[in-house]
C-alpha positions, -999 to +999 in steps of 0.1 A: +482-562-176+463-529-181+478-500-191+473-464-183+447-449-209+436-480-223+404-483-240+403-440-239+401-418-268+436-409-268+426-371-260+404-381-230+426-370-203+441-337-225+422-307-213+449-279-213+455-252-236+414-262-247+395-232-256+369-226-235+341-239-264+357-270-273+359-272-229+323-267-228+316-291-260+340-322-243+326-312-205+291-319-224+304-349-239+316-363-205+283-357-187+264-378-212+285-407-215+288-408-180+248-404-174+251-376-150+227-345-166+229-328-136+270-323-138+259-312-176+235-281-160+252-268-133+287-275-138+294-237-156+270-223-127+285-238-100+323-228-118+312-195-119+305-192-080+334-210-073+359-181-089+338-159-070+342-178-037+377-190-042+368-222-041+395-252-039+396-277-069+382-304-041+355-283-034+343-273-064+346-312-074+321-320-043+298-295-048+290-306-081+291-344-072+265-333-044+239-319-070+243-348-090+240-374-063+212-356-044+191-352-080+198-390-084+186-397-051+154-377-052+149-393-082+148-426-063+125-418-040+100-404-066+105-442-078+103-461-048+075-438-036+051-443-070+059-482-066+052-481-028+013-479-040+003-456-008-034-447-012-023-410+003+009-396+017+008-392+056+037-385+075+048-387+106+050-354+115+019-346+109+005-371+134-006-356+168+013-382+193-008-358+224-040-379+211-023-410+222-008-406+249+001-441+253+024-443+224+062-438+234+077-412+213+109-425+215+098-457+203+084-440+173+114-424+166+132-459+164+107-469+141+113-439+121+151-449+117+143-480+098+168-499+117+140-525+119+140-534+087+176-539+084+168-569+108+138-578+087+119-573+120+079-564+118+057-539+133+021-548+145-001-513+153-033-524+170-063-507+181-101-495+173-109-478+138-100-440+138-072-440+162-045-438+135-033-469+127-030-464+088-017-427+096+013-447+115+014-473+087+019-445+057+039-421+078+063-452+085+064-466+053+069-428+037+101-430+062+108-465+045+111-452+008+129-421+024+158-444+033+156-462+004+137-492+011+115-509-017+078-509+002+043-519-006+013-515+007-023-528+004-055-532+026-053-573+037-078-580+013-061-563-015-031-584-006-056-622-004-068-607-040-034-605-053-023-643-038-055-658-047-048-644-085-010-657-084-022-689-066-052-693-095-029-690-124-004-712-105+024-691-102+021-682-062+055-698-058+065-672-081+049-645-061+062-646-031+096-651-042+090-614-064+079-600-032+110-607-017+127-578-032+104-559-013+123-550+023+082-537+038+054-552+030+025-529+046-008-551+056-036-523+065-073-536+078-069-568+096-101-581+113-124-559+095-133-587+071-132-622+082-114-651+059-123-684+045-097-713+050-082-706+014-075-669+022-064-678+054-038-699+041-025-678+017-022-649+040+000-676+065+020-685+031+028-651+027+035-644+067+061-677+065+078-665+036+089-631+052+099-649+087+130-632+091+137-626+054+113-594+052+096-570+076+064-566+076+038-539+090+001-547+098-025-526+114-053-545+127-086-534+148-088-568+166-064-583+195-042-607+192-071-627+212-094-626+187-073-637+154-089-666+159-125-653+142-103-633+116-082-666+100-108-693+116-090-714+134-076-704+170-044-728+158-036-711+127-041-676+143-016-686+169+012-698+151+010-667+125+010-642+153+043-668+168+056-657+134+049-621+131+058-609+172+091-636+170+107-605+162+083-577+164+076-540+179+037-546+190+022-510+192-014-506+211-036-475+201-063-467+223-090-437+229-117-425+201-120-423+169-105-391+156-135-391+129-157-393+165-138-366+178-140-340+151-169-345+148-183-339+181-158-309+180-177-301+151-208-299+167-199-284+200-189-252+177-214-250+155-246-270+165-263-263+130-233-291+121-261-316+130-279-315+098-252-317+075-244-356+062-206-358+062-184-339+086-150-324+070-126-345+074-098-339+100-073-360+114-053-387+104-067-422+086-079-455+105 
């Protein structure tokens, strides 16, 4: 049976007829066995506006549980976002949608609510270099951690590096099950370097351990069509992309590469442009 007040100090609960330093001194006390040093900072500042606001005791209560839960989850997202290993923060927002005219803004905005990963569902972005794959890929992933989803990213051969280690040392077994904790696993460059059979079946290994466990996210310049010369083996090719589009939102960029673009933009204001060796750079990433 538990009792009222057991395992307390026996003046835990006593507040009344306190002064106000021994108030201050125990509301300090609270705050650091509890592990909330926001509620230690503000509590006196926020007290202090609600005498002047009239304030209700519920009020005041919620206001101060706010700052301490928002500090806590900002503090999360610092976290996720450091372990999320993004090469640069790009976000959605600051992706021009009127360069592609092809891509549905409402289906972005799905995307952008994460829903997707609840299901462990995956996201395939497709197109030419320079038409802002990668920008899509960071700005979703950025969204990810926002919610607070574990995510983390790597170019496809950064990932074959990393499975070819665990696989060397023999713990890939290991591996995959660590990345599980992972909700997004971001895949970014697909088809820009071609794989030998060992790399192409770790990167299947990896793709039939997140079937419906994990999402995943890959950019990729090549079709679908042509997975084939990317993995080596039309079969292989066929039954990871079966894997990956099972349950998938399949995005198709199109048009020319924003790096083109600038740069002809570049050049159309200022033709003495020509002579210099790398243009500024403008728009979003591959």
């Amino acid at each position: 049976m538990i009792t009222r007040g057991a395992d307390l100090p026996a003046d835990a609960g006593h507040v009344a007829g306190r002064s106000s330093s021994e108030l201050v001194s125990h509301i300090a006390y609270l705050a650091r066995v509890l592990k909330t040093p926001i509620i230690g900072r503000i509590w006196a500042e926020l007290a202090t506006q609600a005498r002047e606001e009239h304030w209700s005791h519920e009020e005041y209560l919620a206001a101060v549980l706010a700052r301490q839960v928002a500090d806590r989850e900002a503090n999360g997202t610092q976290i996720r976002l450091a372990g999320a290993h993004f090469p640069q923060v790009k976000t959605l927002e600051e992706f021009n949608v009127d360069h592609q005219p092809s891509l549905r803004r409402d289906v972005l905005a799905h995307l952008a609510g994460c829903a997707y990963i609840g299901r462990a569902d995956n996201v395939v972005l497709l197109g030419p270099p320079g038409v802002g794959k990668t920008h899509l890929a960071l700005g979703l992933g950025l969204k990810a951690v926002q919610a607070g989803h574990a995510v983390l990213f790597d170019t496809a051969i950064g990932w074959i590096t990393r499975l070819r280690d665990a696989h060397t040392e023999g713990r890939l077994a290991a591996e995959l099950k660590r990345l599980r904790r992972y909700r997004l696993l971001i895949i970014d460059e697909v088809g820009y370097i071609p794989f030998d059979s060992a790399a192409a079946n770790l990167f299947f290994q990896l793709v039939s351990t997140r079937y419906e466990q994990g999402s995943m996210m890959i950019t990729s310049n090549m079709p679908f069509g042509r997975w084939g010369e990317v993995f080596g083996d039309d079969i292989a090719a066929a039954a990871m992309i079966d894997r990956l589009v099972h349950h998938a939102e399949v995005i198709t960029l199109a048009g020319d590469s924003y790096r083109t673009r600038a740069r002809r933009e570049l050049l159309a204001r200022d033709p003495a442009a020509a002579t210099r060796t790398t243009p500024p750079a403008t728009g979003p990433t591959d």
